[in-house]
N, C-alpha and C positions, 0 to 999 in steps of 0.2 A: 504494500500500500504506500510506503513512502516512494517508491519510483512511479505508482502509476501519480501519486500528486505532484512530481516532478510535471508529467503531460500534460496537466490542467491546472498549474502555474497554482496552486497550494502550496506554496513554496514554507511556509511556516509549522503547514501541516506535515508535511516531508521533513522537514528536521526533526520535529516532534517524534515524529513516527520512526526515526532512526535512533533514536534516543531509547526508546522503547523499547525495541528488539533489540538491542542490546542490554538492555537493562534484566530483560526476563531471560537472554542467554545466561546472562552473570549467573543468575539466581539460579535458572534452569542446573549448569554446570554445579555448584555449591549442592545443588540435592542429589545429583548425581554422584558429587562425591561423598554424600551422607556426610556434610556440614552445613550447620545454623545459619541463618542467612536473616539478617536484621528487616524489620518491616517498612520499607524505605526506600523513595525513588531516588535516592540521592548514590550516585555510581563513584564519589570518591568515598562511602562508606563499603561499598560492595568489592571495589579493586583490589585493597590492600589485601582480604578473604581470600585472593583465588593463588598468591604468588607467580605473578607474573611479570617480563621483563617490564620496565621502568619504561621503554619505548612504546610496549602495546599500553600500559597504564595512561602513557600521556595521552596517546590515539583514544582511547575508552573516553578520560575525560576531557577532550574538548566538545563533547556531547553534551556535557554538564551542562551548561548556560540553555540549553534546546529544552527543557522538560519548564524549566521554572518559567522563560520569557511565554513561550506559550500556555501556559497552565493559569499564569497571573499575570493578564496584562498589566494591570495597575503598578508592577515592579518595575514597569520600563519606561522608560523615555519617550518611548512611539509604539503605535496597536502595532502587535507582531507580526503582521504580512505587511507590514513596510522595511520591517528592519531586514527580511530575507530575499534574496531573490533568487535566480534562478542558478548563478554558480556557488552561492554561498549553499544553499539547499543540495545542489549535486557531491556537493563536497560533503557535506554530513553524511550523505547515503553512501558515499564511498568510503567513508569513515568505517562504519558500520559492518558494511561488507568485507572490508581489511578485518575487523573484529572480530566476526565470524570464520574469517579464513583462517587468521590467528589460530584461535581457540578452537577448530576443529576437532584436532588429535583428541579434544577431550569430552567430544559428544560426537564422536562418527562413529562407533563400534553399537549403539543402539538400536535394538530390535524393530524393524520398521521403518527404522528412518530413512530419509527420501532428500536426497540430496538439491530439490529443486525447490525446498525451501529458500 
């Protein structure tokens, strides 16, 4: 869903939504490894959890800013489909996508799973 809002210039909603899918990876990963996993969209609390290099940590959190600007306009300076547009939004989803490519090794052996998630 963040790439089809890429097509129809939801550019705010496309970050958001990459924020997300990463966020429920994190967590996803954490139950898999039968560990605790805090009740919290906030992904610099979920990072430190998984031990992972400091380069994917930084890739994960520059998502951060994406959940809160859209979630509470009121915290920003401008209504959030102003602040993004169409390469800032591409770049989050690419973000994302590195995340997942990352962190494969640690949810690819799963019964069923369908790699065109």
């Amino acid at each position: 869903m963040a790439e089809r809002n890429l097509s129809i210039e939801g550019y705010d909603v496309s970050a958001f939504l990459a924020h997300q899918a990463v966020e429920k990876l994190l967590k996803s990963i954490l139950i898999l490894e039968a560990k605790a996993f805090p009740r919290t969209h906030k992904l610099e609390t979920l990072v430190p959890l998984l031990n992972i290099s400091t380069e994917l940590a930084d890739k994960i959190l520059d998502l951060t800013e994406d959940y809160t600007i859209s979630r509470y306009p009121d915290l920003s300076v401008e209504i959030p489909y102003l602040q993004y547009d169409k390469k800032t939004a591409a770049r989050k989803v690419a973000i994302a996508k590195e995340d997942f490519d990352a962190l494969r090794g640690r949810y690819k052996n799963l019964e069923g799973f369908d790699e065109t998630i």
